[in-house]
N, C-alpha and C positions, 0 to 999 in steps of 0.2 A: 277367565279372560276378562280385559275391563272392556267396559261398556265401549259401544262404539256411536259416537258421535254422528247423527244423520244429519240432513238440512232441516228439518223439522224440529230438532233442539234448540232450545234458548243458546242465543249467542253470547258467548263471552270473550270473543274479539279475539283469543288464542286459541281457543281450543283445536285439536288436532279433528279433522272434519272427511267426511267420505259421502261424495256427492251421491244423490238419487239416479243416478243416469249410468246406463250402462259402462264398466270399465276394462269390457276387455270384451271382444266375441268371437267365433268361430269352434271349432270342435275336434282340431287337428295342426299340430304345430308344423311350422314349414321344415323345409329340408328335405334331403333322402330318406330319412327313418319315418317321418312323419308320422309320431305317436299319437295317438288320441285322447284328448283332453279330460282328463275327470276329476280333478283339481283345480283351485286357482287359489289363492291367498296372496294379500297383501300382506308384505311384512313392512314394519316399522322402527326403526333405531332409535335409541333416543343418544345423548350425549355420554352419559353413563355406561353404553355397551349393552345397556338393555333392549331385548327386541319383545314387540307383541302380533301376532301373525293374526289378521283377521280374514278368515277362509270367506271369499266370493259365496255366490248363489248362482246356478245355470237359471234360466228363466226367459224363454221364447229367442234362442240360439245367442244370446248374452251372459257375460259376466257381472253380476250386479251387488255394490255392498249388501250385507245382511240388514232382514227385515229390523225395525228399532225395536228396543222391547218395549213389548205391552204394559199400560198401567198410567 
């Protein structure tokens, strides 16, 4: 998976970005079936048809970009 962009990375004015702040919450999707959440991913398209899926984090009843890597 390519790296994912935090707000805490050097900005280069384009780059594709996934903010520090919760992006999704709860634990149960609406409707009659109302399954139970244990998944979330962001997917991404680019122009080309390519996609990159960057899987969320659960973290105090939120959906949260993943941690940036260390280093």
């Amino acid at each position: 998976m390519p790296a994912v962009i935090t707000a805490g990375d050097p900005d280069d004015g384009d780059t594709f970005r996934v903010p520090p702040v919760p992006l999704a919450s709860g634990t149960r999707l609406g409707g009659s079936e109302g399954g139970r959440v244990t998944a979330v991913e962001l997917v991404v398209t680019t122009e080309d048809g390519a996609t990159t899926r960057i899987p969320l984090r659960a973290q105090h009843g939120a959906w949260w970009a993943p941690d940036p890597p260390e280093g």
